[in-house]
C-alpha positions in Angstrom: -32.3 38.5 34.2 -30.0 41.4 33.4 -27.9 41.7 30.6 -24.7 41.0 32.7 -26.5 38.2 34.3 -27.1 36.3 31.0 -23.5 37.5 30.0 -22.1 35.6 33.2 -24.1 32.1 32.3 -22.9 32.3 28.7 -19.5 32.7 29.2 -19.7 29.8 32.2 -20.7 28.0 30.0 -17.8 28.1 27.8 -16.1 27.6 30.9 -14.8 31.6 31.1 -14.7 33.1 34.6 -15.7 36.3 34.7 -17.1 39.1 38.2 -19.0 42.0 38.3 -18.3 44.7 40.3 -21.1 47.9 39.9 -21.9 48.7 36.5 -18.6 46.7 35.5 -18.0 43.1 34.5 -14.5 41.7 34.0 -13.0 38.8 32.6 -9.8 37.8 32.5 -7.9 36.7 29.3 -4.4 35.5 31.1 -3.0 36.6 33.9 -1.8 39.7 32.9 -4.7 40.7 30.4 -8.4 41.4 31.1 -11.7 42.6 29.2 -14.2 45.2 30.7 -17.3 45.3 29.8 -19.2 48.6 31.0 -23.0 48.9 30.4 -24.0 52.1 29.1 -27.2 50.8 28.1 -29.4 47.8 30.4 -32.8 47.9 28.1 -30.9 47.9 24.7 -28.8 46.1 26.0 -24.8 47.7 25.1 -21.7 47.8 26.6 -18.4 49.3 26.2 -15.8 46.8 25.5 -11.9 47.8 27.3 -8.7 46.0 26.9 -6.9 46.4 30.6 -3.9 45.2 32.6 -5.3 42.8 35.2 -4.8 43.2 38.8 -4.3 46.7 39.0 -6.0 49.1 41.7 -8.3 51.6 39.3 -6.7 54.3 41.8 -3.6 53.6 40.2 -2.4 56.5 38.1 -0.7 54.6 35.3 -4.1 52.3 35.0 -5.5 53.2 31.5 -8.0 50.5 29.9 -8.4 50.9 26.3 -11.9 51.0 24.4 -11.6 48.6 21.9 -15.3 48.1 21.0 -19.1 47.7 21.8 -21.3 45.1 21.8 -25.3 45.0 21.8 -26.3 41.8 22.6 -25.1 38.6 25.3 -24.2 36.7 21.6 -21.9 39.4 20.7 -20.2 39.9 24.0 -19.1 35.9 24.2 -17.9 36.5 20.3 -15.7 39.0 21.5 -14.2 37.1 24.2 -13.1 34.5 22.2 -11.4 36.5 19.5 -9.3 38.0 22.2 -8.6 34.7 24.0 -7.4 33.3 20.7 -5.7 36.4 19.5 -3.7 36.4 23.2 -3.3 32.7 22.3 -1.6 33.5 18.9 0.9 36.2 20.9 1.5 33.5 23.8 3.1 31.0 20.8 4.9 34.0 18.7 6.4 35.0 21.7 7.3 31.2 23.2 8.7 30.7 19.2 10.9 33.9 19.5 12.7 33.5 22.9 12.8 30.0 22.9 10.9 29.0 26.1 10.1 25.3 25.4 13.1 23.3 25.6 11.7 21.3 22.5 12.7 24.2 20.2 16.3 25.2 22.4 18.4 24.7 19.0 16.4 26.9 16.8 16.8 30.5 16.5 13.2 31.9 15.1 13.0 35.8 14.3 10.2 37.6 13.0 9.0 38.6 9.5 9.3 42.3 9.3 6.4 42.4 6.8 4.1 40.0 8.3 4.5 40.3 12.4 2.5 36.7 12.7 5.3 34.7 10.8 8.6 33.6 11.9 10.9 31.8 10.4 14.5 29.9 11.5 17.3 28.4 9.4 17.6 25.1 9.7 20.1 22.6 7.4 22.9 23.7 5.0 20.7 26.2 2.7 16.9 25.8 4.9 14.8 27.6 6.7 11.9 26.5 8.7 8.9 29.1 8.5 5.6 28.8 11.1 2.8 31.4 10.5 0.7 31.8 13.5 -2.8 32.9 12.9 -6.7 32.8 14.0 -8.4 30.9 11.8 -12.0 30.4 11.5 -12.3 32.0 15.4 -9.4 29.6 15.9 -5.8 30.0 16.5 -3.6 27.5 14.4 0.0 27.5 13.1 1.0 26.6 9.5 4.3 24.6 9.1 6.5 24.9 5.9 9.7 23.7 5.5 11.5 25.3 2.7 14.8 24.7 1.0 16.2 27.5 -0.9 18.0 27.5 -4.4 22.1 27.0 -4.4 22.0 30.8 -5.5 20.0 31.9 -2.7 23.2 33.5 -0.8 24.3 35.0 -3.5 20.8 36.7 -5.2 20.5 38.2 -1.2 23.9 39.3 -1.5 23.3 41.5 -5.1 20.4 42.6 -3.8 21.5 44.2 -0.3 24.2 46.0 -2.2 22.2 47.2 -4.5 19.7 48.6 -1.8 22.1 49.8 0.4 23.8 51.7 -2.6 21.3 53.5 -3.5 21.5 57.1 -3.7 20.4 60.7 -4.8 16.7 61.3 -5.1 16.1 57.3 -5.0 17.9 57.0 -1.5 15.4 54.5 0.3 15.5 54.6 4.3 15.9 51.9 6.3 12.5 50.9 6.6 12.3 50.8 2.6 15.2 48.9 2.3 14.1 46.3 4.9 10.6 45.5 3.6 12.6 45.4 0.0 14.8 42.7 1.2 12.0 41.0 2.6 10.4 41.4 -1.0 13.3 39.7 -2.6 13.4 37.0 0.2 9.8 35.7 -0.6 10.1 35.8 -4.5 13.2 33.5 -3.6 11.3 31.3 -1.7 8.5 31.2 -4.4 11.2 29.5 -6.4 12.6 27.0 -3.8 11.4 23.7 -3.0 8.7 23.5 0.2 7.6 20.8 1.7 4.0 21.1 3.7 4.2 20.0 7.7 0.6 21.0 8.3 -1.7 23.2 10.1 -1.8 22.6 14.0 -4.5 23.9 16.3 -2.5 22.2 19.4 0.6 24.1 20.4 1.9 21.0 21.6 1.8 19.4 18.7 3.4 22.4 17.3 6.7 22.1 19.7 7.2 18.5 18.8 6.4 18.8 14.8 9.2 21.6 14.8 11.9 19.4 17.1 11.4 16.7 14.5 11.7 19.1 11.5 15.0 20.5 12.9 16.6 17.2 13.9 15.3 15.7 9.5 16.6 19.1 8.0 19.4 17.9 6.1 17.8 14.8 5.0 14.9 16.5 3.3 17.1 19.5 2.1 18.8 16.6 0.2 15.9 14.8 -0.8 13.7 18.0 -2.1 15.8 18.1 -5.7 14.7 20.9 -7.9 11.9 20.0 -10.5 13.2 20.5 -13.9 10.1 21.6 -16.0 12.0 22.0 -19.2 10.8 18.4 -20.8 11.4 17.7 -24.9 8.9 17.2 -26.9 8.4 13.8 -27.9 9.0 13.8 -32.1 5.4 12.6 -33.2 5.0 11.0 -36.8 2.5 11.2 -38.9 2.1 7.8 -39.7 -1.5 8.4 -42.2 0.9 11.1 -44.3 -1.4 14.3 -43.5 2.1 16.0 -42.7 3.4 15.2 -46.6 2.9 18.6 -48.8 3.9 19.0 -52.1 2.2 17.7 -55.4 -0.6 16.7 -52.9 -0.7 20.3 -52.3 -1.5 20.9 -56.1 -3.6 18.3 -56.6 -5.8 19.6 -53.7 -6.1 23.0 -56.1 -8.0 20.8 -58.8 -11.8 20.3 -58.6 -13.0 16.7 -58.4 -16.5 15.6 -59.3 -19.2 16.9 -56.8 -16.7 19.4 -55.6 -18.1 23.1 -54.8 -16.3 25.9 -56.1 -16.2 29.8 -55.7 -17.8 31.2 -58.7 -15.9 33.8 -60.7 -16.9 37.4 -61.9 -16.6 35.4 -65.4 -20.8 34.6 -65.3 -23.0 33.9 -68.0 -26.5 35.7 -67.9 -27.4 32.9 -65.9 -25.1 33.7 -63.6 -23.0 30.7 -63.7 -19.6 29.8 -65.1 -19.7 27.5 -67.9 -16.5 26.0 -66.5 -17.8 25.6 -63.2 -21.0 24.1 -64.7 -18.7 21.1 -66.3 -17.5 20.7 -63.2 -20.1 19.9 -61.0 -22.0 16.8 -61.0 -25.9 16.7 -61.9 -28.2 13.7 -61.8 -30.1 12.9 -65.1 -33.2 14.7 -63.5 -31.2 17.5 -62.7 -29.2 18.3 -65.5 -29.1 22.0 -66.6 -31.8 22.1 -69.6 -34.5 19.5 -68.1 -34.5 17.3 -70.9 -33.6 13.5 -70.2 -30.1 12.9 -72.9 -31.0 9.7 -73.6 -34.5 10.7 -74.7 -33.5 13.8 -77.1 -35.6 14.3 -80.0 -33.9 15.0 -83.3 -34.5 18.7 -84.5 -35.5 17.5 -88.4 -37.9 14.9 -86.9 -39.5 17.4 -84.6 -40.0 19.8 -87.8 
């Protein structure tokens, strides 16, 4: 079999249409959106992968596919059809979330993150916002659900800080586009310090819809609920009920040596090179005592002459 013959029983398979027309094979993502595949290679095999608008006579003069990769094997190819099927899904649900197409979502008012293009977000509640980051995952498009109530000073941080970006002048003037990705700076660290509650991850869209009615219509009710988190605890006062906190005249007494001690000898050394104070302070078993002779058996010096 050729290679766009094994191609065309993979992708059936997955239950992808696809045709082949002379040395081209086409499948179409949605109904507007199609990827080429062009062999430029049978016995390798490779193929030249093109992004196109589907439905459009080649003799058209504003047709224009765009190359957007190659592939070199039947396992590749399917790969690459399914990143742009989900990656079409993921614009499908930014762009149903912005313009409000499902009637589920009719009172909220998403608009896009001008720093990340794949989140949007909507306020919701008194001081709220719902936030939904739509994104492949794993080869598999998904949305992630937070709701987040901001701080009580929320309106008013914002409101410093667009003055103060806006203001700016001289050799620090910041265009438009600075300023804008600035104020979205501010706007997560501000989130960072509100309260968020997780609604999940959803891989159905129609899930999605109905998790985000719900989460509109509770707003308020979690906005009230979701209290800030005082971290700021006392201490507990702990006593020391076996005294090792008392100092004083235990203090001293620690300085003195007690029998059996060990102690730091001095530069003070006899030839020995021992202290004689130190010596009376340490304690020595009979057998051990410093001459080797037993006390108790001591011979008298005019007896032993």
């Amino acid at each position: 079999m050729s290679f766009f013959e094994d191609l065309a029983a993979a992708l059936d398979r997955d239950g992808i249409e696809s045709r082949v027309h002379d040395e081209t094979m086409f499948v179409p993502i949605t109904a507007d959106v199609e990827i080429q595949f062009v062999e430029i290679d049978p016995h390798l095999p490779a193929a030249n992968v093109y992004i196109a608008a589907a439905d459009v006579d080649e003799d058209d003069d504003e047709f224009e596919a765009v190359l957007v990769s190659v592939v070199f094997s039947v396992e590749n190819a399917v790969q690459t059809v399914a990143d742009h099927v989900a990656t079409d899904q993921v614009v499908t649900v930014l762009r149903d979330l912005l313009e409000g197409t499902d009637e589920r979502i009719g009172d909220l008012e998403f608009f896009q993150d001008r720093v990340n293009p794949q989140l949007v977000r909507a306020e919701v509640g008194e001081n709220a916002e719902l936030q939904v980051l739509v994104e492949v995952v794993d080869g598999v498009p998904c949305a992630e659900v937070q709701f987040v109530a901001l701080t009580d000073s929320y309106d008013d941080m914002m409101d410093d800080a667009i003055g103060e970006l806006w203001e700016s002048d001289g050799d620090a003037e910041l265009s438009d586009e600075d300023r804008i990705r600035l104020f979205e700076a501010i706007h997560a660290e501000v989130v960072d310090e509100s309260e968020i509650l997780d609604l999940g991850r959803f891989s159905d869209f129609d899930r999605l819809f109905e998790v985000l009615s719900l989460a509109a219509d509770h707003a308020e009710d979690w906005e009230s609920q979701l209290l800030p988190v005082d971290n700021d605890f006392d201490e507990p006062d702990v006593y020391d009920i076996f005294g090792a906190d008392d100092h004083g005249e235990e203090d001293d007494e620690d300085d003195e040596l007690d029998e059996g001690d060990e102690v730091e000898l001095d530069d003070d050394l006899d030839d020995d090179g021992l202290d004689f104070e130190t010596v009376d302070a340490m304690d020595f078993e009979d057998d051990d005592a410093p001459t080797g002779i037993d006390p108790d058996r001591a011979v008298d010096t005019e007896d032993e002459i």
